[in-house]
C-alpha positions as CSV (number, residue, x, y, z in Angstrom):
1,X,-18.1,-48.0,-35.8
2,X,-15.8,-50.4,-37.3
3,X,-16.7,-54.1,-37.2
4,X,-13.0,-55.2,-35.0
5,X,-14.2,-57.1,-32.7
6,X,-13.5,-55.2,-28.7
7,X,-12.1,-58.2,-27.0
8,X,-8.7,-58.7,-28.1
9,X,-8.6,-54.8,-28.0
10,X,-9.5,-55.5,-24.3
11,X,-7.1,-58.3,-23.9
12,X,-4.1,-55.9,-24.8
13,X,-5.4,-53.0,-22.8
14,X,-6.4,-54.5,-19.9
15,X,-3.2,-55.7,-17.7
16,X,-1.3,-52.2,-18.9
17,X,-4.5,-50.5,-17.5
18,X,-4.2,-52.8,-14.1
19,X,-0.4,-51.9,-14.0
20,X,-0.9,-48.1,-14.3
21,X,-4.1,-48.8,-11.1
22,X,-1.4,-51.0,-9.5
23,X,1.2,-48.3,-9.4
24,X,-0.7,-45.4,-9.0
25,X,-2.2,-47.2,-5.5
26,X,1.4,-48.1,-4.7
27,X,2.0,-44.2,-5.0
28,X,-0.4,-43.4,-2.3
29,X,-3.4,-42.3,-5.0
30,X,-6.7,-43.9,-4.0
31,X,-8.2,-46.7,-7.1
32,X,-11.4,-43.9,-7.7
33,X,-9.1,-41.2,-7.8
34,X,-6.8,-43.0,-11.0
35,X,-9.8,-44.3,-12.3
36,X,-11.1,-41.0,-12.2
37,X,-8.3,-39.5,-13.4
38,X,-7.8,-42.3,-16.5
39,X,-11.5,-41.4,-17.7
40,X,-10.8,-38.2,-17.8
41,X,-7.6,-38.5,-19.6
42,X,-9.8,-40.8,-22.2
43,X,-12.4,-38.5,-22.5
44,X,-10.5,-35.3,-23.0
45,X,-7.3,-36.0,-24.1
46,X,-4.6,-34.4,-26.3
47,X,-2.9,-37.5,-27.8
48,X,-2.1,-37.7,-31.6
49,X,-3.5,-41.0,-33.5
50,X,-0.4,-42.3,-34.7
51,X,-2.6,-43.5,-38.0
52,X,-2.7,-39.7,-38.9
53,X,0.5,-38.5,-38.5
């Protein structure tokens, strides 16, 4: 593990995170289901790390 420290990291993420929750409620999904959902796309995921491309 690298020695960044988490909390600016957290800072950026965070109020993106709360817009995709925001939306998805405003959709008609329930919070547990996107958070579900957003773990899962975390955890298993497909997306390329743009610093090895």
């Amino acid at each position: 593990m690298s020695n960044v420290e988490p909390l600016p990291i957290a800072d950026f993420l965070r109020p993106k995170l709360q817009k995709i929750v925001y939306d998805g409620v405003q959709a008609g999904f329930s919070y547990d289901q996107i958070i579900a959902v957003l773990i899962d796309l975390v955890d298993d995921t497909d997306l390329k790390d743009p610093e090895k491309q």
